[in-house]
C-alpha positions in Angstrom: -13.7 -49.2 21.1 -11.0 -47.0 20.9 -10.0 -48.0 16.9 -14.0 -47.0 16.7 -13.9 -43.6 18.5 -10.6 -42.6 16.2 -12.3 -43.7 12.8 -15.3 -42.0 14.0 -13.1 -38.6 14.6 -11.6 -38.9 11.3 -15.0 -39.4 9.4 -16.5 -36.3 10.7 -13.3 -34.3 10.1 -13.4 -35.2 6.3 -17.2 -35.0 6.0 -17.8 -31.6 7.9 -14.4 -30.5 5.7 -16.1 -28.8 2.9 -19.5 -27.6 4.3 -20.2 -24.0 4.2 -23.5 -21.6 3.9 -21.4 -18.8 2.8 -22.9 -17.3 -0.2 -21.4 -18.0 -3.8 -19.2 -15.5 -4.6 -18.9 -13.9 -7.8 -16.9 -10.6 -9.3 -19.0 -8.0 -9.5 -18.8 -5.8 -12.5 -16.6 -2.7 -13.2 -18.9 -0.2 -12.9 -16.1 1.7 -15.2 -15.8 2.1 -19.0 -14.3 -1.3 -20.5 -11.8 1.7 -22.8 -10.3 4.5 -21.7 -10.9 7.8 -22.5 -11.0 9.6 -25.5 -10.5 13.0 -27.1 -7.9 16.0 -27.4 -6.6 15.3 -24.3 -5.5 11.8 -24.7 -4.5 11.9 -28.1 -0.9 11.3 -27.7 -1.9 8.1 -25.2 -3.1 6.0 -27.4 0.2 4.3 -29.0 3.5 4.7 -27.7 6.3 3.2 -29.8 8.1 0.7 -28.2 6.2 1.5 -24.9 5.0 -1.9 -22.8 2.4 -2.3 -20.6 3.1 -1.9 -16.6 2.0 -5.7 -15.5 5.1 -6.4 -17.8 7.3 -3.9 -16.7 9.6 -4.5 -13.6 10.4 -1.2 -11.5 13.7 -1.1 -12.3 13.5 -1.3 -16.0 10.9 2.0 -15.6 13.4 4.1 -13.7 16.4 3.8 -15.6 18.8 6.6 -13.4 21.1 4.4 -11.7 21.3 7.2 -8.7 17.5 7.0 -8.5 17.5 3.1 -8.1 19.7 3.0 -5.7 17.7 5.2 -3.2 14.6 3.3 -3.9 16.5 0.0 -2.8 17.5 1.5 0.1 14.1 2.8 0.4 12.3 -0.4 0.4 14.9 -2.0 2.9 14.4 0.7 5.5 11.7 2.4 5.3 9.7 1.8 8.6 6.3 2.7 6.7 6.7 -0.5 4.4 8.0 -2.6 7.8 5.2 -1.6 9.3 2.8 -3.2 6.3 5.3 -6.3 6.4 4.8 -6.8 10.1 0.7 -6.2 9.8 1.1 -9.3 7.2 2.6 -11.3 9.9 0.3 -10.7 11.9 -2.9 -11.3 9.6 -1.0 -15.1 8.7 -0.9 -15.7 12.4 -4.3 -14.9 12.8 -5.5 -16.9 10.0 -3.0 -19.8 11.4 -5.6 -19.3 14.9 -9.0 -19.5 13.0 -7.5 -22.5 10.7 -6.4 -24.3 13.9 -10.1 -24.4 15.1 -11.6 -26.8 12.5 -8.9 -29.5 14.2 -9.4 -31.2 17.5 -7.0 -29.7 20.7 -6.1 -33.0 22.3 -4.3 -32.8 25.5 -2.4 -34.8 28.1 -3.5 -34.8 31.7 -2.4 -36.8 34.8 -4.0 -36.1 38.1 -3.9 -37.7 41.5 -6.5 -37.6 44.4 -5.6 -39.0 48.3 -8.6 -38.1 50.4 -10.2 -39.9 53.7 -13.4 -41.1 54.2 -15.2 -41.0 57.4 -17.2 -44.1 58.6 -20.9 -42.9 58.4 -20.3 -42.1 54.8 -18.6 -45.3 54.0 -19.7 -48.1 52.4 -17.9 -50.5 54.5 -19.3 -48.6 57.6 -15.5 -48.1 58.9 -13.6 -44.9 58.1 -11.0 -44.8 55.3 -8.4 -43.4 53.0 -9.5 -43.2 49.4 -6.2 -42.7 46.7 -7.0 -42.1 42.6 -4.7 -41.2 39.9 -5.0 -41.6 36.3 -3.6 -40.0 33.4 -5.3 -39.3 30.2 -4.9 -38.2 26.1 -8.1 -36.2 25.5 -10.3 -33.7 23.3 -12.3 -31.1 25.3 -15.4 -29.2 23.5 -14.3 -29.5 20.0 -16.6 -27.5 18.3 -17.4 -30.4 15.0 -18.0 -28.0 12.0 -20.6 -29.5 10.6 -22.4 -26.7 9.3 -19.4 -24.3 8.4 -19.8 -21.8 10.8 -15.5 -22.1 11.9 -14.7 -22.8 8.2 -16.3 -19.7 7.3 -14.4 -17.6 9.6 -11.6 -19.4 8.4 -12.2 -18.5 4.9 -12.9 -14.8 6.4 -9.6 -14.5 7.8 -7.9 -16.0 5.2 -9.4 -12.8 2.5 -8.3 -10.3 5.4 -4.5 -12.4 5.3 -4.3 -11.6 1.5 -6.0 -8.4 1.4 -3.3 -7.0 3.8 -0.5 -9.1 1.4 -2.2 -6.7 -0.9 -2.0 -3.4 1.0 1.9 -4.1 1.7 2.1 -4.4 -2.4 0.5 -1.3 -2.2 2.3 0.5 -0.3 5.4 -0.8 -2.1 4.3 1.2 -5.0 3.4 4.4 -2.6 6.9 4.4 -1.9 8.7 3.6 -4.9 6.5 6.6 -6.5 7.3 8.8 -3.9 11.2 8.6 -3.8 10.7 9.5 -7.4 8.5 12.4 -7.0 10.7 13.7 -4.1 13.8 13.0 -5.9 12.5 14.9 -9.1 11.1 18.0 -7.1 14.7 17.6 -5.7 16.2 18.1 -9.0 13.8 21.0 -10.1 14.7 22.6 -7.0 18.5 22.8 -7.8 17.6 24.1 -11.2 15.5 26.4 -10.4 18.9 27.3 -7.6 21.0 26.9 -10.0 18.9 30.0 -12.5 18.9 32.3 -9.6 22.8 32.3 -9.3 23.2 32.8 -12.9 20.4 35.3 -13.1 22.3 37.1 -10.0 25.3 37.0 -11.2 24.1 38.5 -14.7 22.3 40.9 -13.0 25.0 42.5 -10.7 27.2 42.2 -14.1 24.1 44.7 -15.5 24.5 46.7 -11.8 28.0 47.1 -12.0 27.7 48.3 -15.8 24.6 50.5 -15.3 26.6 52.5 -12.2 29.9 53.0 -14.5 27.4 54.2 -17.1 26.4 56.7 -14.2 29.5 57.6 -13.3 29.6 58.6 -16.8 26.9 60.8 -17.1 25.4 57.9 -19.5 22.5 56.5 -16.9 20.1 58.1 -14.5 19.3 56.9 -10.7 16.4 55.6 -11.6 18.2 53.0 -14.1 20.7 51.8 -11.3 17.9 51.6 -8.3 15.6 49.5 -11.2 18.6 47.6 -11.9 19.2 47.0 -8.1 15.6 45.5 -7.7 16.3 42.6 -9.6 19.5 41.7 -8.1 17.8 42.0 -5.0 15.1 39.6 -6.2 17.9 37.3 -7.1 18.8 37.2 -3.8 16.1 36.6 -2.1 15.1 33.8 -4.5 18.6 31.5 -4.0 18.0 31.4 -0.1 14.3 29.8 -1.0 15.3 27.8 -3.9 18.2 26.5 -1.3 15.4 26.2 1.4 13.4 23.7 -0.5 16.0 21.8 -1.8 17.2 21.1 2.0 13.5 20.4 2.8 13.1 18.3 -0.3 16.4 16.1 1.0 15.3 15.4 4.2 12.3 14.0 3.0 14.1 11.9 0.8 16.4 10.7 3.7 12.8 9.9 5.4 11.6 8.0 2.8 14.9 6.0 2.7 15.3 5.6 6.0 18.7 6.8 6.5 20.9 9.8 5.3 21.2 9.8 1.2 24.8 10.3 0.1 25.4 13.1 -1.4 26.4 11.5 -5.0 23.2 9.7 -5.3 21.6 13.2 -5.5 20.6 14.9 -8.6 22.7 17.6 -9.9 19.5 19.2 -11.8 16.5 18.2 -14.2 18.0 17.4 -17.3 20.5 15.1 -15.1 17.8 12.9 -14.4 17.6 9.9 -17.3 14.5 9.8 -19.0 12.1 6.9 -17.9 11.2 4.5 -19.9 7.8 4.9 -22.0 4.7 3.0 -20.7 1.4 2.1 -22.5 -2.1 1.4 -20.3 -3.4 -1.5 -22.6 -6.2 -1.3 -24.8 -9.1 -2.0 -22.1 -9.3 -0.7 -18.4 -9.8 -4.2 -17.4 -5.9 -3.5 -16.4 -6.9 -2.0 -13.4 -8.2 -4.4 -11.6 -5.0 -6.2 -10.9 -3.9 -2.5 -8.8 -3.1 -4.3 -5.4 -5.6 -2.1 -3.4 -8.4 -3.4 -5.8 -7.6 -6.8 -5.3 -7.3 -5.6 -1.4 -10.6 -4.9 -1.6 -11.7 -7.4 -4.1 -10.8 -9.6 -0.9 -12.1 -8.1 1.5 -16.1 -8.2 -0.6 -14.8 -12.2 -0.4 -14.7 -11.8 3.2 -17.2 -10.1 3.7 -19.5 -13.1 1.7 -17.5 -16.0 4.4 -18.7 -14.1 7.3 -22.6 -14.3 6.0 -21.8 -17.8 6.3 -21.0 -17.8 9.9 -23.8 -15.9 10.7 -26.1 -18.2 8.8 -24.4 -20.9 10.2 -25.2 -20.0 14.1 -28.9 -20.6 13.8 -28.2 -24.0 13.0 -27.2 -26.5 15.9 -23.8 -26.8 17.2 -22.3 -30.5 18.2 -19.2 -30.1 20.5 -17.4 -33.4 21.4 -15.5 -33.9 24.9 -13.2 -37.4 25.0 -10.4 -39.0 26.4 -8.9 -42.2 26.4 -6.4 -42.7 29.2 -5.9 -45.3 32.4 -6.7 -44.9 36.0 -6.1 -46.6 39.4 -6.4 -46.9 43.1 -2.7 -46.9 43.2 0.4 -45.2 41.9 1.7 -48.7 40.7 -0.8 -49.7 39.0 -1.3 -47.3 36.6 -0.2 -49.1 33.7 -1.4 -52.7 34.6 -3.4 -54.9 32.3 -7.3 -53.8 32.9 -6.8 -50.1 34.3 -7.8 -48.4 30.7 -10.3 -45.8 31.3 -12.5 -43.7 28.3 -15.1 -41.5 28.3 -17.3 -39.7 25.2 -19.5 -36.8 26.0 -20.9 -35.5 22.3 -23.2 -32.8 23.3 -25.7 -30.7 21.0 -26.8 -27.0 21.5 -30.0 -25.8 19.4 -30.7 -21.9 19.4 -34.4 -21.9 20.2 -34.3 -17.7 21.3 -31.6 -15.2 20.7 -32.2 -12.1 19.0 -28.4 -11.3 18.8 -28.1 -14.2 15.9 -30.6 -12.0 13.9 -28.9 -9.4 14.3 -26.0 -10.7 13.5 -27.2 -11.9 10.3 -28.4 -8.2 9.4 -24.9 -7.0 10.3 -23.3 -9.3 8.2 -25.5 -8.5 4.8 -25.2 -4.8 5.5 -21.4 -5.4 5.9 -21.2 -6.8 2.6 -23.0 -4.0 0.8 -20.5 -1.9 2.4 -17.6 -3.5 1.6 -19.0 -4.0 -2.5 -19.7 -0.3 -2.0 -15.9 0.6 -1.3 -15.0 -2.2 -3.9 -16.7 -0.5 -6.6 -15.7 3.2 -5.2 -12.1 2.0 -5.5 -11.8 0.7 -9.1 -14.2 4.3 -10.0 -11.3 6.4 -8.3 -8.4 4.4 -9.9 -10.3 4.8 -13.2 -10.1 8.7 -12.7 -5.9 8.5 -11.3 -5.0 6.9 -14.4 -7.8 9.5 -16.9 -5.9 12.5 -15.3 -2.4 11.1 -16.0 -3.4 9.9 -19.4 -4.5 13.5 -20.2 -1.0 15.2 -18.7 0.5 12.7 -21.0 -1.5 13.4 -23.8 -0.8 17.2 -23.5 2.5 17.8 -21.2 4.5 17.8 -24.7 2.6 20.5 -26.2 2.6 22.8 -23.3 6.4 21.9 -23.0 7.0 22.3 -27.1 5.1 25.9 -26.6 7.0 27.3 -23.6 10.3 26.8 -24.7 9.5 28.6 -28.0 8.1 31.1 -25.6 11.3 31.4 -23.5 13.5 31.4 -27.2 11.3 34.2 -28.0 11.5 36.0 -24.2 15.4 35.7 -24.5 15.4 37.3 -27.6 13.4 40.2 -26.6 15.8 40.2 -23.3 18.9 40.6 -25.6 17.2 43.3 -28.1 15.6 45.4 -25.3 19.3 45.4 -23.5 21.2 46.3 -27.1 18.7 49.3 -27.5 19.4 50.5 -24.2 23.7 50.6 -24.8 22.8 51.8 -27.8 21.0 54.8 -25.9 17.5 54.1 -28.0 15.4 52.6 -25.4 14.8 53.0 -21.8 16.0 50.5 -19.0 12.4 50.1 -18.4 12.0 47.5 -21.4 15.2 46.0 -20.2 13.8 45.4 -16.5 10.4 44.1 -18.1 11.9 42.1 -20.4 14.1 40.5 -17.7 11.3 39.6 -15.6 9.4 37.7 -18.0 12.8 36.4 -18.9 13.5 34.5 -15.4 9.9 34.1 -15.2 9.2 31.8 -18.1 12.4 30.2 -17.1 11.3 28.8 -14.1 7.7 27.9 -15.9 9.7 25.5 -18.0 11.2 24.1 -15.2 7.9 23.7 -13.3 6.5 22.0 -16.9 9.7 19.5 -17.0 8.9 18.5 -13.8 5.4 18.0 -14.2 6.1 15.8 -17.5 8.8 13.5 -15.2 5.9 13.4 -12.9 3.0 12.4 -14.5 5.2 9.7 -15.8 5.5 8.2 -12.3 2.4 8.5 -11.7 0.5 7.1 -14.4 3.1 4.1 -13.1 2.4 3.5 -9.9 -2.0 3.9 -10.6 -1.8 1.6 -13.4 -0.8 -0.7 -10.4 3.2 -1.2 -11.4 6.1 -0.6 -9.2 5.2 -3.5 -6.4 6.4 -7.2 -6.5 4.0 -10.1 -7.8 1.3 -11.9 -5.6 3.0 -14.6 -2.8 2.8 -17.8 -3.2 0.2 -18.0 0.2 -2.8 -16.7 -2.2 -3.0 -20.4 -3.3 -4.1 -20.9 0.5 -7.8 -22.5 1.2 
């Protein structure tokens, strides 16, 4: 009997194995464009030479400044952001691990012992007496035999939530590798913009210290020296705010790294940052799919199709099984004499005949999943927009760059003529003061424009889905 009952528990464990009433699940479509998009804007997008596509490209062969890469390493070892995404995928595995464990059997060992006394009138014998049982036991209590997929379903549920939060981590990977960039680039901006107040200052007090010999001299007026004050006083009030954000700018890079960045790894300026390397998104938008908090969600809609199972599966009986195989005797001793084996099987069967809440459950689980394809389809339509936006910066970032430099050539040049005619006693120091303006002005325009063109870069990175690690091995898990 006991050879029986342990080929009886292995047959139903390999027939109820694959039984599920989850719904066949199937990718929905993009509800995207399959191309990207085209016009004036994206001209310049549509070829790069020698560019690759991101799948293909490795974070470190994007961001080429050795300073830069070595804050993102120590960015992704510390930063307690990205911990905290590793340790919510530990967790998600070791829930998975307890819905998994329910499709088996929990078989456990008991021993137990009973001494109790009898009195005469409820004897058999008529005469009072002492009654001693022990026994000990290997047995299964209330295992739940999955025979119409309602565990396996939830398995399959938690498995999608494991892997969809594999995916978030990936995701937030690339959060973080972007942002150390961007924060590292506004950095550098920061300094240059610094660094053109203290040579504006210092060329303005040069023009301060002239002007006032000049009025010594009988050769300027007041007016020329207080107009030649204001913009040494704007000079200084710029370089403590320039210096301002570059200290804020630093301690948000020390937060992203998760520990003070030494001062060599910083950058100098803009144009001491190396240029990163050029990217293409691929012909069709179909790239996007494989951005990690697609496939996050693609997982959970998978979910979201294993719990209709469950739900379906719950009107449906459920067959529990309670057994145990063990020996038992009168006396201590005589527990493992020939003859004192002792079994028992209970199968019992439960059949819903009235519960609303399984209806109910059933209407929460469809409505689930058209929320859950909702925010499926809501994600790819928003990635589709990120990478449309950076594609038009790229496609026009190089014009507007190309057009302010000539603009600050040509505001330099007025700067130097306007300040000749003024020595030479032609022109006022009016024109000098204007021209200076829009000097230091359109200075710090270019700046802003380099910065934007570094930018966009990164960013049309990390929402074409690159920056992150591949897929783990676990997704191969069923």
């Amino acid at each position: 009997m006991n050879r029986q009952l342990l080929f009886l528990l292995l047959g139903i464990v390999l027939f109820v194995g694959g039984c599920t009433l989850a719904p066949k699940y199937t990718q929905p479509k993009a509800p995207i464009p399959t191309q990207w998009p085209r016009g004036a804007a994206y001209k310049d997008t549509r070829a790069i030479p020698g560019a690759t596509t991101v799948p293909e490209l490795k974070w470190k062969d994007f961001f080429v400044d050795k300073r830069l890469q070595e804050i993102i390493e120590t960015a992704l070892k510390n930063n307690l952001d990205l911990r905290l995404a590793a340790l919510n995928i530990e967790r998600a595995r070791a829930l998975y691990g307890i819905q998994r464990a329910r499709l088996l059997p929990v078989v456990n060992a008991a021993g137990a012992g009973s001494k109790q006394r009898v009195p005469a009138d409820l004897s058999t014998t008529g005469e009072s007496m002492t009654m001693e049982q022990y026994g000990v036991n290997l047995g299964i209590a209330s295992w739940e035999i999955d025979f119409f997929g309602r565990i396996r379903s939830l398995k399959d549920r938690a498995l999608e939530e494991y892997l969809a939060t594999e995916q978030a981590r990936r995701s937030a990977q690339i959060a973080l590798v972007a942002e150390v960039a961007r924060v590292y680039l506004t950095l550098a901006a920061d300094r240059s913009n610094l660094e053109l107040a203290q040579s504006t200052l210092e060329s303005q007090q040069a023009n301060y210290r002239l002007i006032k010999r000049r009025l010594e001299l009988g050769l300027a007026t007041e007016l020329d020296l207080r107009q030649a004050q204001t913009r040494v006083d704007a000079a200084l009030r710029d370089i403590p705010r320039f210096t301002q954000y570059a200290a804020q700018d630093r301690n948000a890079l020390n937060l992203l790294a998760g520990s003070p960045v030494p001062g060599q790894l910083l950058p100098v300026d803009l144009h001491s940052v190396s240029p990163f390397k050029g990217i293409s998104p691929g012909l069709s938008s179909e790239v996007l799919l494989n951005r990690p908090d697609i496939v996050a969600a693609e997982h959970q809609l998978k979910g979201a199709y294993a719990f209709i199972g469950a739900a379906r599966a719950a009107f449906f009986p459920r067959i529990s099984l309670t057994a145990a195989l063990g020996t038992a005797s009168a006396d201590l001793s005589g527990l493992f004499k020939s003859g004192s084996g002792v079994w028992n099987f209970a199968p019992q069967v439960v059949l819903p005949i009235f519960d609303a809440r399984v209806w109910a459950a059933l209407r929460v689980s469809k409505a689930d999943q058209k929320i859950v394809l909702t925010q499926y389809e809501k994600a790819i339509q928003t990635a589709f927009r990120e990478v449309a936006d950076s594609l038009a910066v790229q496609g026009t970032i190089n014009e507007q760059v190309s057009a302010q430099q000539s603009l600050v050539n040509a505001t330099e040049e007025t700067y130097r003529l306007s300040n000749k005619r003024y020595e030479n006693g032609i022109d006022s120091y009016l024109n000098v003061l204007v021209a200076q303006q829009s000097l230091y002005a359109q200075q710090q325009v270019l700046i802003d424009l380099h910065l934007v063109r570094l930018a966009s870069q990164v960013k049309l990175y990390a929402v074409l889905g690159g920056g992150g690690d591949q897929p783990g091995a676990h997704q191969g898990e069923s």
